[in-house]
Residue frames as a rotation matrix with the C-alpha (Angstrom) as fourth column:
UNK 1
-0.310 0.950 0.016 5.41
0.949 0.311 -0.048 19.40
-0.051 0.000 -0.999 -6.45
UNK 2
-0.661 -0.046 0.749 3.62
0.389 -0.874 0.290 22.34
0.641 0.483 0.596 -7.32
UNK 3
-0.988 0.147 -0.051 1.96
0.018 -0.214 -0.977 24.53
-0.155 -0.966 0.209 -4.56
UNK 4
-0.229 0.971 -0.074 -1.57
-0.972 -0.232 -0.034 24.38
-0.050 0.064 0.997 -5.76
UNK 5
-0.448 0.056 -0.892 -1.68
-0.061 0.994 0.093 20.79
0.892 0.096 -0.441 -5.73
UNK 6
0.042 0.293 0.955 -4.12
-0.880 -0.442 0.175 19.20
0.473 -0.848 0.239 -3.16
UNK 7
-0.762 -0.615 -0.201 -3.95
-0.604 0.788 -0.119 16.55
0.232 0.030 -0.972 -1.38
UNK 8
-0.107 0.980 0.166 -7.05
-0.965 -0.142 0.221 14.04
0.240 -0.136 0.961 -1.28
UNK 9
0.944 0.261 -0.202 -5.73
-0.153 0.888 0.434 10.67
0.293 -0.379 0.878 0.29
UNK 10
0.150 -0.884 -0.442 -3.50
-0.847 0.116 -0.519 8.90
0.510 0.453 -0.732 1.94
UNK 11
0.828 0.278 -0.486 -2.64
-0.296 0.954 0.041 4.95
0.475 0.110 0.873 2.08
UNK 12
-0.449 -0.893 0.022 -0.21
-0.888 0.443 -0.121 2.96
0.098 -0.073 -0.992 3.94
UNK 13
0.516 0.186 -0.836 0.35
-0.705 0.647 -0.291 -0.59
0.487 0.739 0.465 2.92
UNK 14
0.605 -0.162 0.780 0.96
-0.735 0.262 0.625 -2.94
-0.305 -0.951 0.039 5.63
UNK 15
-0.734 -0.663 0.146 2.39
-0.673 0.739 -0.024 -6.07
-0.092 -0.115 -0.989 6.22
UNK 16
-0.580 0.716 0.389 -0.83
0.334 0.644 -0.688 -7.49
-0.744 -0.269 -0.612 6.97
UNK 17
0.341 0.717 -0.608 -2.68
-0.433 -0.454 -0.779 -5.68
-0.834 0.529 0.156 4.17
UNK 18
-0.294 -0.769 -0.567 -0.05
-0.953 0.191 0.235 -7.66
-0.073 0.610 -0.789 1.58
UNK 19
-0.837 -0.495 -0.235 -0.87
-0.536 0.828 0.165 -10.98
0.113 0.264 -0.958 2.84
UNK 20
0.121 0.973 0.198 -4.59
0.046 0.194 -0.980 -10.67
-0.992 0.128 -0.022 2.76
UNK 21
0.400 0.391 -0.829 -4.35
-0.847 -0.188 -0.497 -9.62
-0.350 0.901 0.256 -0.66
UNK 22
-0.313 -0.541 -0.780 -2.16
-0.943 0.275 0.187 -12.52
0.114 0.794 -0.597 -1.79
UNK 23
-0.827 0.302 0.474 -3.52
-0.221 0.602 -0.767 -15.28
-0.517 -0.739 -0.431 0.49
UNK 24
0.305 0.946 -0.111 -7.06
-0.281 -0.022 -0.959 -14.32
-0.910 0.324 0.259 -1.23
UNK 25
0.395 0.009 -0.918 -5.56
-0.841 0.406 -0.358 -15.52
0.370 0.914 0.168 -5.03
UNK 26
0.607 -0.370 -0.703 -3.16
0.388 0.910 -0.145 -18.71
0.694 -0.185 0.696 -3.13
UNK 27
0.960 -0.126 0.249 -2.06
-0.258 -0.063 0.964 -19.57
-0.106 -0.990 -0.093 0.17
UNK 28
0.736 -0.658 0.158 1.03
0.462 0.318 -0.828 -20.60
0.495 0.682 0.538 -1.63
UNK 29
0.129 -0.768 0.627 2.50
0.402 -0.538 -0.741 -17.66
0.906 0.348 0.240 -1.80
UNK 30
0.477 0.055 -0.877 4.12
0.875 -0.129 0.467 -15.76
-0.088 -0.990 -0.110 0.98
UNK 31
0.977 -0.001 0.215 5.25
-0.090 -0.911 0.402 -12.27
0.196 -0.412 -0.890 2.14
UNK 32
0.423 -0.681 -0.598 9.20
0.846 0.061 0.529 -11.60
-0.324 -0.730 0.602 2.88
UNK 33
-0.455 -0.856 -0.246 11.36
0.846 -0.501 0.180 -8.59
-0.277 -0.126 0.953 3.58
UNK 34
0.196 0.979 0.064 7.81
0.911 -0.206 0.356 -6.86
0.362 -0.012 -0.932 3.91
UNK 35
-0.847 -0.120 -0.518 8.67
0.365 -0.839 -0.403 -2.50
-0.386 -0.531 0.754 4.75
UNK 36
0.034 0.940 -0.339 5.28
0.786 -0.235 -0.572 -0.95
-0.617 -0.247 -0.747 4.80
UNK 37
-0.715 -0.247 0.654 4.27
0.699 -0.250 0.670 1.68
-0.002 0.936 0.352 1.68
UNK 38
-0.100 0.438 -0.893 3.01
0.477 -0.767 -0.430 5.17
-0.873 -0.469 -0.132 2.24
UNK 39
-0.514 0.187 0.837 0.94
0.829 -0.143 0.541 6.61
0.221 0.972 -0.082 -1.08
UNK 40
-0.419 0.388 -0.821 -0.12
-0.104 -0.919 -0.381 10.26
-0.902 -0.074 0.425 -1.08
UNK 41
-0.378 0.266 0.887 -2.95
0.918 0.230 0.322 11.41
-0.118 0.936 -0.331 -3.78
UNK 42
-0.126 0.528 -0.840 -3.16
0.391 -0.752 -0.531 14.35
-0.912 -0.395 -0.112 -4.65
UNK 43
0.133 0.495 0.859 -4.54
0.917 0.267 -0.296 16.22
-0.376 0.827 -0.418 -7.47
C-alpha cells in the first residue's frame, strides 16, 4: 500500500449482519461456517 493513501472507512461483516441480509430476499436460505469480514477503504 502506498504511504499517502488514506484511510476513510472501516466495515466488519458479522454473522448477524449476513443473515439479515439474506433472510430479507428468503427465509430459505441459511448462514453456515459464518467467520466475520473486516473491509478497510481507503483512497
Amino acid at each position: 500500500m502506498e504511504k499517502d493513501a488514506l484511510k476513510i472507512a472501516e466495515l466488519i461483516i458479522t454473522l448477524d449482519d449476513a443473515k439479515k441480509f439474506l433472510y430479507a430476499k428468503s427465509t430459505k436460505h441459511r448462514v453456515h461456517n459464518w467467520r466475520d469480514i473486516k473491509v478497510n477503504l481507503y483512497i
